[in-house]
N, C-alpha and C positions, 0 to 999 in steps of 0.2 A: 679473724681470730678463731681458732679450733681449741678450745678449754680439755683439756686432756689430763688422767692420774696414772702413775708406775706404783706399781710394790714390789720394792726388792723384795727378792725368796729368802735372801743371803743374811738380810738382817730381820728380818720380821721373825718372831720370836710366839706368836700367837696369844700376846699377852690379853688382849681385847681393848688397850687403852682407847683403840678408835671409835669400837663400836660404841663406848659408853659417853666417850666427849661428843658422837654422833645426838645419842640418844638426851643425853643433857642440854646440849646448845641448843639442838634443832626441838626442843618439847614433844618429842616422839609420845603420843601414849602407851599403854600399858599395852606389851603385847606385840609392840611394832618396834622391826628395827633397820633400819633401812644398808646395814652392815649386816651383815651372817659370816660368822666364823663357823668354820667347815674343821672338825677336827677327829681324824682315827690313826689307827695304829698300822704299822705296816712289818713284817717277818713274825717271827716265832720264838717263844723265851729261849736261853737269855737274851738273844738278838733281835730285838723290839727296837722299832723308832717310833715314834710319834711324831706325825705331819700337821701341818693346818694349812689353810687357805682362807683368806680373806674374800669374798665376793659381795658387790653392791652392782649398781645399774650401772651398765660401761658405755653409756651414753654412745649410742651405735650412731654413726654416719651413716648408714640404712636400716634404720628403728624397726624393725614391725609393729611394735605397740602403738605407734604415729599411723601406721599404715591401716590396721583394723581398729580402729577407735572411729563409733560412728557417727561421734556427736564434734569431731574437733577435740576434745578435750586435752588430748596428749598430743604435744608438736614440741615441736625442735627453734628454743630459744635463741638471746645474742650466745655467741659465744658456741654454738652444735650443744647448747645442754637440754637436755629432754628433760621436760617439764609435764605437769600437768594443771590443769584450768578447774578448780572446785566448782566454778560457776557454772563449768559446762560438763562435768564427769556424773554420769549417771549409776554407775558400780557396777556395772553390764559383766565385770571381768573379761572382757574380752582380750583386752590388752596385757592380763596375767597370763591367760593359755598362751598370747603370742610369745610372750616374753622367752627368750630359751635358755635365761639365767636367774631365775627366781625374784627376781630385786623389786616383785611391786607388793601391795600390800591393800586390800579391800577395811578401811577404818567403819569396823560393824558398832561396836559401841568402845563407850569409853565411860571408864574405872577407875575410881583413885587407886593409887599404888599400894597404902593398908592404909584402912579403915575409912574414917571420915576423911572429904577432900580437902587439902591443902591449900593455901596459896598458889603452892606448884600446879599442883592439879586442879585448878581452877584456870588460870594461864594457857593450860592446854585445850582445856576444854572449849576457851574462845578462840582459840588458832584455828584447829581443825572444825571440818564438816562432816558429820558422818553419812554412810554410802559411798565416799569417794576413795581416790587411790593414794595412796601416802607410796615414796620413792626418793630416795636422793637423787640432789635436784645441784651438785656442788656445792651446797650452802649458799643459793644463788642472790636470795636478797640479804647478804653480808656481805658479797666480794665483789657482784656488780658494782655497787655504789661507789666505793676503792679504785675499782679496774676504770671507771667513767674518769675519774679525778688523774689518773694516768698514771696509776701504782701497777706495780708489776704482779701479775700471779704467780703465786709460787715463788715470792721472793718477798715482797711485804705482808704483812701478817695479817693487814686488814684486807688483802686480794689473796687469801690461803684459805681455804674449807678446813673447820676445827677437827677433821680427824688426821688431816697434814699435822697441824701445828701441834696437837697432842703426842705425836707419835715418838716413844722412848728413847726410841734405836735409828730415828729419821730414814724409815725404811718406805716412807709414801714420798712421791713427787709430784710437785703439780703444774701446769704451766702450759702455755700455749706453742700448739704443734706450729704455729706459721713464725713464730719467733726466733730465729737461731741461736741469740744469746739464752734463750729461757730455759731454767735447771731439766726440764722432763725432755725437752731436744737435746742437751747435753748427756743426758744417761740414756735416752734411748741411741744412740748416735756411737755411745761407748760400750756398749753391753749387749749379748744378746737377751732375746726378751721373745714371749708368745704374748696370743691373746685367747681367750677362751671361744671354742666354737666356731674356730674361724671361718670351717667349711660353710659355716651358713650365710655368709657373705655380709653380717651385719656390720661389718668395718666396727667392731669396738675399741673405745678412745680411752680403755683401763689396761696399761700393760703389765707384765707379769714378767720383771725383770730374773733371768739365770744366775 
């Protein structure tokens, strides 16, 4: 099983619903978000477009983050999702300078949202540890549990990452590369598509459907 995500260009819309079902399901702190919406402008008035791009961790088939991380902490779970170990991440950043797509995040402190701490922000404050790395991770203890019971990714909603199943315009894919029937085999199969950075050989498993 190879756990793999697309985003059509064609429908993605820049709305940010992902980054915020991201940052809500997953108890993201204040400050951290493991989506980055990438958004300028491109020509000259009156002929102006405005572009976006969506970018998170594209979960490499050749990680460097796995690779220069000196304690174990970051490795390559079920599924090829790169993950990290609080128990064993010491905040070194090492694995940020490797990274060659921005997608990790050093958790320094943590802040209620305004004012005095919530409910909410109390929740988060027991999830995380700080000094470690915060990264999407697929929503991995949501869709494991699903995928074990023999739900499809990227087809049942309890084996789908809530920034799939939020998505307006269903412009994210999700599913596993060794599956032929599985929807991201099927659109990558039908469409051309990149990946970011390819020259650096990290084989990333986020495609970027034309």
């Amino acid at each position: 099983m190879r756990l793999a995500m697309a985003l059509d260009l064609r429908r993605c819309i820049g709305c940010g619903t992902c980054v915020i079902a991201c940052k809500v399901n997953n108890l993201l702190p204040k400050g951290v978000r493991n989506i980055r919406l990438l958004d300028w402008e491109e020509g000259q008035y009156p002929f102006v477009k405005r572009r976006v791009l969506l970018v998170q961790c594209m979960h490499c088939e050749n990680p460097p983050c796995v690779t220069v991380c000196p304690t174990g902490a970051s490795y390559i779970d079920k599924g090829g999702v790169v993950r990290v170990d609080p128990n064993k991440c010491t905040g070194c950043k090492s694995c940020i300078m490797a990274c060659p797509y921005g997608a990790r995040t050093l958790l320094e402190k943590i802040e209620p949202y305004y004012g005095e701490p919530t409910p909410y922000d109390k929740l988060i404050e027991a999830k995380w540890t700080l000094n470690t790395i915060i990264k999407c991770d697929f929503c991995h203890d949501k869709i494991m549990p699903a995928i074990d019971k023999g739900m499809k990714p990227g087809v049942d909603p309890e084996a789908t990452p809530y920034c799939v199943l939020s998505c307006p315009t269903n412009a994210r894919i999700f599913g596993d590369l060794d599956d032929e029937e599985s929807p991201i085999v099927q659109a990558l199969r039908g469409r051309r598509y990149m990946v970011l950075r390819e020259e650096l050989g990290t084989q990333p498993k986020f495609f970027y459907l034309l």
